[in-house]
C-alpha positions in Angstrom: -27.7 41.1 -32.7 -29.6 40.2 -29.7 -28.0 38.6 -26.4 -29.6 35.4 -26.9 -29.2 35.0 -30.4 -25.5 35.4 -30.6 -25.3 32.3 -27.6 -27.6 30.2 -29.4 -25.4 31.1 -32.9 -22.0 30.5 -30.7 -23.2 27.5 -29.0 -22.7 24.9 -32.4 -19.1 25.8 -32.4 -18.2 25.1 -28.9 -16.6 21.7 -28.1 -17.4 20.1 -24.5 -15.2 17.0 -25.2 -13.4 16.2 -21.9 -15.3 18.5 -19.7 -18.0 17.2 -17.0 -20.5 20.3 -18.0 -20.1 23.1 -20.2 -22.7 25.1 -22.2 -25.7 25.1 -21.0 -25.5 25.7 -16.8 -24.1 28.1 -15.1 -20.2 27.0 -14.9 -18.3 24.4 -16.8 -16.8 21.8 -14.9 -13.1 19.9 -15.0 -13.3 17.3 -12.5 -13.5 19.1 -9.2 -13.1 22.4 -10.7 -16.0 24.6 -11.7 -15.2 28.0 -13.9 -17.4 30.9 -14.7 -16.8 34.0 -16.2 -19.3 37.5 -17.1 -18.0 40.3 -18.7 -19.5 43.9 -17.9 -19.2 47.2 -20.2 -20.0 50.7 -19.6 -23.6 51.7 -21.0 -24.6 48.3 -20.8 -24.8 47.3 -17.5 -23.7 50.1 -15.8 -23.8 53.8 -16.1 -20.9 56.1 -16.7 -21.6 57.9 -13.4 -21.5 54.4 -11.0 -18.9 54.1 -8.7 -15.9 51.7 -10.0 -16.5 49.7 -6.4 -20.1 49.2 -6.8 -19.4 47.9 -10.7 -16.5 45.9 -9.3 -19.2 44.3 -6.2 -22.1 43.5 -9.2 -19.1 41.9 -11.8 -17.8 39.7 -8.5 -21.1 38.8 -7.7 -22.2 37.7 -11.2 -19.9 35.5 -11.4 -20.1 34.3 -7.3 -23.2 33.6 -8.3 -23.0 31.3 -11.2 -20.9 29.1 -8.9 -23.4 29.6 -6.0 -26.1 28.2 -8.7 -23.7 24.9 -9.3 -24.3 24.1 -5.4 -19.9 25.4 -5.4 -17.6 27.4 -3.4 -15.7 30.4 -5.4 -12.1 30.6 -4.7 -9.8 32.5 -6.8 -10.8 35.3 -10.2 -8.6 36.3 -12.6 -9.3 40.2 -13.9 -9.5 42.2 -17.2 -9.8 45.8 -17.1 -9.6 48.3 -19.9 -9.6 51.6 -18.3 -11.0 55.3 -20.1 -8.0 57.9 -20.1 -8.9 60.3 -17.3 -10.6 57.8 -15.4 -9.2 57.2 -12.2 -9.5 53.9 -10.3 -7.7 52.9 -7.2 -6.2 49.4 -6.3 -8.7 50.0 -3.1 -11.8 50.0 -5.5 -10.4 46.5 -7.1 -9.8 44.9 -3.8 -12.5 45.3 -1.9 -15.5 43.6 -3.4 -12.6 40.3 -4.0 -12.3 40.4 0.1 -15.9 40.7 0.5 -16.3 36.9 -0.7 -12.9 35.7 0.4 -11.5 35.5 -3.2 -8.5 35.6 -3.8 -6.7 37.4 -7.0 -4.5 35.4 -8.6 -4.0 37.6 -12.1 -5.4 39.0 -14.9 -4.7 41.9 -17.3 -4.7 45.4 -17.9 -5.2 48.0 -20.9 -6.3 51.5 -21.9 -9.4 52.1 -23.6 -10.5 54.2 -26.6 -14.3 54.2 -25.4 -16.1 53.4 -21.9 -14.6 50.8 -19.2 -14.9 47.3 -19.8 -14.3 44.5 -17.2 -14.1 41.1 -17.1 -14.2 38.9 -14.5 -13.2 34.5 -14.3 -13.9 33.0 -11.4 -12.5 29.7 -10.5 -14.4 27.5 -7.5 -14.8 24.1 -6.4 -17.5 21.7 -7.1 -19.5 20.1 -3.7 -20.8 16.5 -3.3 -23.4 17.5 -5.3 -23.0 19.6 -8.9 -26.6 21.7 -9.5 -27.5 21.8 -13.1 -30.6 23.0 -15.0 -31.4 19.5 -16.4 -32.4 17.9 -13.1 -35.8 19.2 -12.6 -38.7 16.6 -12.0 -42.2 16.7 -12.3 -43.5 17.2 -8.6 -41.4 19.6 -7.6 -42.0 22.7 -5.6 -40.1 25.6 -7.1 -38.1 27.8 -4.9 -36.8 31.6 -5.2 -34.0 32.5 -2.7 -35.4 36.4 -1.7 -38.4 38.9 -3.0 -38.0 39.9 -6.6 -38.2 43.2 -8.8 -36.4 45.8 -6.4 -32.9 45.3 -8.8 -35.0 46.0 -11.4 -37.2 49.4 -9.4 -33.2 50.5 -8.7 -32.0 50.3 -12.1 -35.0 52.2 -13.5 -34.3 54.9 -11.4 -30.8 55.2 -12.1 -31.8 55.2 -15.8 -34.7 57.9 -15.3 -31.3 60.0 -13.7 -31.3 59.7 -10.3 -28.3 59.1 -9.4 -28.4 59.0 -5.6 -28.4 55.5 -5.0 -27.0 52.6 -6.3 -27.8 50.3 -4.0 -29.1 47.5 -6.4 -25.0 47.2 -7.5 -24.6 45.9 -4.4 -27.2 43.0 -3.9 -25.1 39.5 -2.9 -25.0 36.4 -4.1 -26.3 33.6 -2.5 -23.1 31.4 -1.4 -23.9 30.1 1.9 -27.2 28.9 0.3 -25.5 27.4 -2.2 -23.1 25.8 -0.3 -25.9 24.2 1.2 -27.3 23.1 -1.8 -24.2 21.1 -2.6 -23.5 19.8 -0.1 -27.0 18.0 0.6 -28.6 17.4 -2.7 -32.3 18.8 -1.7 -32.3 20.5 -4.9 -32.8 18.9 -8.4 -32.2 21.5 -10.7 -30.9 24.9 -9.9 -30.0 28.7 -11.5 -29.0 32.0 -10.6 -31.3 34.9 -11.9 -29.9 36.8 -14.2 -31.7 37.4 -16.9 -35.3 37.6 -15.1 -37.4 34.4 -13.4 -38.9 34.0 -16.8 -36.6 33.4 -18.9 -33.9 31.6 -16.0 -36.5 29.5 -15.1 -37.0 28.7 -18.7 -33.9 26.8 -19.3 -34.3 24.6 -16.7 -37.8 23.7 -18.0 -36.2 23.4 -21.6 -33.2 21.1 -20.4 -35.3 19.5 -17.7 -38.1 18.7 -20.3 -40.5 19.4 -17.6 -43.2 22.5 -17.3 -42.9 25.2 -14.8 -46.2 27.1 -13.3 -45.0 29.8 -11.1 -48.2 31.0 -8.7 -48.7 35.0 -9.5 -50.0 35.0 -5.3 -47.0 33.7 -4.3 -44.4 36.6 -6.4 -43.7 38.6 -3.0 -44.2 42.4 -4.3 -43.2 45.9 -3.1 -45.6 48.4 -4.8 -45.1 46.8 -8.4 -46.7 43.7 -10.2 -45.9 39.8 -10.1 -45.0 41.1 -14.1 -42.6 43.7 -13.2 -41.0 41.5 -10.8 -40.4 38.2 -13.4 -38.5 40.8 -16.2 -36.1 41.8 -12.9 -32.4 41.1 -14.2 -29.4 40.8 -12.4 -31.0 39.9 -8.8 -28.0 36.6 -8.6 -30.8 35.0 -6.2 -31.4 31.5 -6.8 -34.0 29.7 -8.3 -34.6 26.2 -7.7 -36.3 22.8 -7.3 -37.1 20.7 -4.8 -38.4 17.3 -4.4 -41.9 17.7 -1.7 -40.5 15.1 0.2 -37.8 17.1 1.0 -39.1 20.6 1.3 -39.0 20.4 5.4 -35.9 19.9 5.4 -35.2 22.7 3.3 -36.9 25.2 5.1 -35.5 24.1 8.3 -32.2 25.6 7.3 -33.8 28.4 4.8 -37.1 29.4 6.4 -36.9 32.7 4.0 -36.8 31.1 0.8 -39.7 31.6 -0.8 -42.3 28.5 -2.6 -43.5 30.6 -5.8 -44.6 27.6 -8.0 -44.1 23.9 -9.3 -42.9 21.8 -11.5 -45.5 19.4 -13.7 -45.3 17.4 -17.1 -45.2 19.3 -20.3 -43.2 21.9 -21.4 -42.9 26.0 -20.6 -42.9 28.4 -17.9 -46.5 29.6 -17.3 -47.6 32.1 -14.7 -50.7 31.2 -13.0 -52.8 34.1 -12.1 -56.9 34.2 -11.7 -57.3 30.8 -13.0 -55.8 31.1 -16.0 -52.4 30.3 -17.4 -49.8 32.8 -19.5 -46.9 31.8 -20.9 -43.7 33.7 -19.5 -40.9 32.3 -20.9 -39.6 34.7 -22.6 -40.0 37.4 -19.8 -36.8 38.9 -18.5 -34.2 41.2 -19.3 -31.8 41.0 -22.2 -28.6 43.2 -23.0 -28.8 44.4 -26.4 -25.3 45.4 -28.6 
């Protein structure tokens, strides 16, 4: 079964009752308390030959992330880890990435495994004045990408094509003090973290908002590959959001790098607008298959 199938399937059964948000952004919210969790398996996401603490920096940061994308601060994870026999991994490898984003390890749980390494990561964090959901988005406004897209995705097919000299694209970083920022002031209506591609992300906030999104093909900042290539990037954890107009001077006050890549309008969709025309994208992006 496909990724997005099983959610949609699992996503009748779940009961939201007494939580603030659940399915359907990011990270649920209890009261102040915002929780997110991703789980990452050998052959999936990562290749047998990756370092542990490059696997250990891009499970961290997918979850960072999520928070990031709820305008939140990440404070404490919880870890599952089901190790290989004759795999070794030290308690060096584990720590590291956690320090990297001042998180602190409060527990988890161990086990061997029968077949590759499995982790999973929960990350508890704290909401800001303002919680960032996918439903906020209004027609109007100006549709924001944190950094450049597609060079996750360049990496990956490198790595995948067996070169296994870098693997930088493990390490890419999750946009907290943006987020942060986001929470704290509001400028943003709607916001996600881009996991699955631009396409698709941007997507559910058009579905949840009700809204239609027209991202500018010009405005897709490129490095030797197509506005195309870089919409199907996964796993970048940049953000993508909306902002009123009225308030996009403020915003790029504080962020001058964030990039303007499209708009927000009445109807429904993401489209990309390229030589006058319109194509529909939503469904662009990348999608693990098991």
């Amino acid at each position: 079964m496909k990724e997005f199938s099983l959610i949609e399937s699992l996503t009748h059964m779940l009961d939201n009752s007494g939580i603030a948000l659940g399915v359907g952004d990011d990270a649920a919210l209890f009261g102040t308390t915002l929780v997110a969790k991703d789980i990452m398996a050998e052959n999936v996401h990562f290749t047998p030959d990756a370092p542990f603490s490059h696997i250990m920096q891009k499970l961290i940061t997918a979850n960072v992330s999520d928070i990031a994308a709820m305008g939140g601060v990440a404070k404490y994870a919880l870890l599952g880890i089901a190790v290989p026999e004759g795999r070794e991994i030290s308690a060096e490898d584990i720590a590291k990435p956690f320090d990297s984003y001042g998180l602190k390890l409060i527990g988890g749980d161990t086990t061997s495994s029968a077949g590759g390494l499995f982790v999973s990561l929960t990350v508890i964090g704290e909401r800001n004045e303002y919680v960032l959901k996918r439903s906020g988005a209004k027609a109007g406004d100006m549709l924001f990408l944190s950094r450049p897209a597609g060079r996750v995705r360049q990496l990956l097919d490198r790595e995948l094509a067996g070169n296994t000299e870098n693997y930088n694209h493990y390490l890419v970083r999750a946009e907290t003090a943006l987020g942060d920022f986001l929470g704290r002031t509001g400028i943003a209506n709607s916001c996600i973290d881009v996991s699955d591609g631009i396409g698709r992300d941007a997507s559910h906030i058009a579905q949840q908002s009700g809204v239609k999104i027209v991202v500018e093909s010009a405005k897709i900042l490129c490095d030797g590959y197509s506005a195309e290539y870089a919409l199907g990037s996964g796993e970048e954890f940049s953000l993508l959001f909306t902002v009123p107009a009225d308030r996009v001077s403020e915003l790029t006050a504080a962020y001058p790098a964030v990039i303007c890549i499209g708009r927000v309008e009445e109807g429904s969709g993401v489209w990309l607008e390229k030589d006058s025309s319109l194509v529909d994208i939503s469904n662009i992006g990348y999608e693990h298959h098991f």
